[in-house]
N, C-alpha and C positions, 0 to 999 in steps of 0.2 A: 654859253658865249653870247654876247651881244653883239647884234648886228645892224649895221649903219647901212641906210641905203642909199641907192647912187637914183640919179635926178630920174633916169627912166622908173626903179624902180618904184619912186615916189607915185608918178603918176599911174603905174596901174594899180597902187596902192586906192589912189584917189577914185579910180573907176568905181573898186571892190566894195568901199567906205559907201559911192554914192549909193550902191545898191539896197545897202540896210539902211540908210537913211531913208529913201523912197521905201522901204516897205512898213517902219515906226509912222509912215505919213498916211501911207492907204489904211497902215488897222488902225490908225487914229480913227477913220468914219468909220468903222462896225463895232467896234467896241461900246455893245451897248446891252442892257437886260434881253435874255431870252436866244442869244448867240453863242454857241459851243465853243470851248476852245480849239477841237477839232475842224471846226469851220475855219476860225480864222487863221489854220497852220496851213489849211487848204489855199486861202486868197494868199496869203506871204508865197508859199511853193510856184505856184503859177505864176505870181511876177518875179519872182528871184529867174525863175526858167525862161521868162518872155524878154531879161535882158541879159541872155547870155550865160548868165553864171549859177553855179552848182549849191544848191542849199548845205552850207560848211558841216553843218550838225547831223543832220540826217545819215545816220551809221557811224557816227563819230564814236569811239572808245576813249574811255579814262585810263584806262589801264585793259590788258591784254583777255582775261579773263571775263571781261563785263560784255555786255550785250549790246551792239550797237545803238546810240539814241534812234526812238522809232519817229522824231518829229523833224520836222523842217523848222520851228520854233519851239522855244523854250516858254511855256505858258505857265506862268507861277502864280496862285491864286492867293490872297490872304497872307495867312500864317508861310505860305509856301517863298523861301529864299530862291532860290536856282531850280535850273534844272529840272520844271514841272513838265509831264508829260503829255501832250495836246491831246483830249479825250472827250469824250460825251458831256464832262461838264458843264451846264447852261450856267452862265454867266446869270446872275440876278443884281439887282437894285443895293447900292451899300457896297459891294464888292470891291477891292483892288486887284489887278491884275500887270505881271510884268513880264512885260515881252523881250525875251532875248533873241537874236538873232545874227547869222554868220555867212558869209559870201563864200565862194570861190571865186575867181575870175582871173583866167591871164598864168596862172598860179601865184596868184597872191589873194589874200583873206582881209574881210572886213567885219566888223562884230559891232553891233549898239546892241541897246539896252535903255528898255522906258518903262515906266510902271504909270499905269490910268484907270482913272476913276470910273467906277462904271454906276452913270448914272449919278445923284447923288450918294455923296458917302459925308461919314460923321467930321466932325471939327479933329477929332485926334487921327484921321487918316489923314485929313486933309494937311494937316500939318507934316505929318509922316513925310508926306511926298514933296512938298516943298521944302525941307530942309534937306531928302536925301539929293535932288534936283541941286539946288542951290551946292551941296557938298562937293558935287562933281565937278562945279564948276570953278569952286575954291580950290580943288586939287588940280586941274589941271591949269591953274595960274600958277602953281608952282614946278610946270615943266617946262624950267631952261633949262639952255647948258650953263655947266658949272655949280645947278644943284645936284641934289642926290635925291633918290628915292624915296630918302625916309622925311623929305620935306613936302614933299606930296602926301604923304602918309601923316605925320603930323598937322598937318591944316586941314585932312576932310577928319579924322577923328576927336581933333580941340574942338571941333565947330559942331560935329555932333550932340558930343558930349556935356555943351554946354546948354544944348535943348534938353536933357536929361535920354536921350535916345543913347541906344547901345551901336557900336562896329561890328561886324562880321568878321568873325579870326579867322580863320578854316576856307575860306576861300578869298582870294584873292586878284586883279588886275593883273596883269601882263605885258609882256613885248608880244609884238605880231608884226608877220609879212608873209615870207612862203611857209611857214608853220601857225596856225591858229594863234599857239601858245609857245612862244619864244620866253626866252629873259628879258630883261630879269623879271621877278616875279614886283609887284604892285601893289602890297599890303594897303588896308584903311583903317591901319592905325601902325605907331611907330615916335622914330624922336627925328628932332630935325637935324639934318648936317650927319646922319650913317645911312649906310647903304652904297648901291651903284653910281658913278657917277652921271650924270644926264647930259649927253651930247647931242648936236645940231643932227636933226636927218634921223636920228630914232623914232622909230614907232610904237607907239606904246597904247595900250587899251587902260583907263581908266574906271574901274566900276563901282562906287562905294556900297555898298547892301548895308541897309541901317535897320534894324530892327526897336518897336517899339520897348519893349521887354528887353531880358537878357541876351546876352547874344552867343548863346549856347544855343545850336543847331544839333539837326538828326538829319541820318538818311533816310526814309520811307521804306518801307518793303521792296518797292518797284526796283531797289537798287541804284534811282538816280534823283527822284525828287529831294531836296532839302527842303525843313519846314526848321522855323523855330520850335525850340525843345518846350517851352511854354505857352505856344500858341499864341502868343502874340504878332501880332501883323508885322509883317516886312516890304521892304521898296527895295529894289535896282535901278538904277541910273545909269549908262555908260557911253563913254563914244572913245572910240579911237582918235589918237593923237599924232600929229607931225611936231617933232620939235624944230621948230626954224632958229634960226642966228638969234635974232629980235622975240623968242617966245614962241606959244604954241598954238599950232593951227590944229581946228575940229575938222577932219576929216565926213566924218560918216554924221553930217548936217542931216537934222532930223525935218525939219520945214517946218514945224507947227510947234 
């Protein structure tokens, strides 16, 4: 079921959102050679906790059987799509990295998503992440009311695909408010004019994952990381969405 929010719930939506956006902003200055992923799920956890609200991920389950996530942040290195799990790994020179991240607050949820360069990296990363960046932003010009889903979903995958980069099938964007993961579901890729219809006051999480290669994904042993099946490098991008009368507002403003 889709759910529309009323104007209180907007705004503690807007709290939830500021809080991942202030935390894409502080690991913006450490993301750098020689810095753990585990370090920096450490600095996100201490400020998600210093304004109040509950790290969303942190024992979060996919399903009933899996093992809670052990991070406060999603730390996805390289080849790695989603869902990396924050560990001893040092960050070096050339590397990408994409940090996802999720609020509680109030009872309601806030989710961004950014991938960064650590340090210098090559011309075909560098591209990687400027087209999946710019993709996000094409998809969420397409959240009025009165479109559908699958117009969001066709303008970040046309636009992909016309850099020769691939979509991520197998996971997907979402509705969000007192659930992480509401309806409807947020494909990136799709046709325009099918799917849900998109009304004023929906909150929606936008996240394209563009993969340099194929865009056949694995799950890892750990049970939660995804990598590309080919090892080619991948980006996320995301922020959650208000759709207003007049178009869509970014909630979870990254600053930088």
């Amino acid at each position: 079921m889709i759910i529309v929010k009323s104007k209180r719930e907007i705004e503690l939506m807007k709290e939830a959102n500021r809080i991942v956006g202030g935390v894409i902003r502080i690991i913006a200055e450490y993301v750098k050679p020689g810095i753990t992923t585990l370090e920096l799920d450490k600095i996100a956890e201490k400020y998600i906790i210093s304004e109040g609200a509950i790290p969303a991920f942190k024992g979060y389950k996919l399903h009933n059987s899996q093992k809670g996530f052990p991070g406060s942040i999603c730390a996805s290195v390289n080849d790695e799509v989603v869902h990396g799990i924050p560990g001893p790994y040092v960050l070096k020179e050339g590397d990408i990295i994409s940090v996802d991240v999720g609020t509680l607050k109030n009872g309601f949820y806030g989710d961004t998503a950014y991938t960064f360069p650590v340090g210098k990296i090559s011309e075909e990363a560098e591209k990687l992440l400027k087209v999946t960046k710019n993709a996000l932003y094409i998809g969420i010009d397409q959240a009025r009311p009165k479109n559908r889903v699958g117009d969001i979903s066709y303008a970040i995958q046309s636009y992909v695909e016309s850099y020769g980069f691939s979509v991520v099938r197998e996971y997907v964007g979402h509705g969000i408010g007192k659930s992480l993961h509401e309806d409807p579901q947020i494909p990136n890729y799709g046709r325009k004019g099918i799917g849900p219809l998109l009304r004023q006051n929906m909150t929606i999480a936008i996240e394209p994952m563009v993969n340099i290669g194929s865009y056949e994904v694995k799950v890892k042993s750990n049970g939660w990381t995804v990598a590309t099946k080919d090892g080619s490098l991948s980006a996320h991008f995301e922020h959650t969405i208000l759709i207003n009368e007049d178009g869509p507002e970014i909630l979870s403003v990254w600053g930088i």
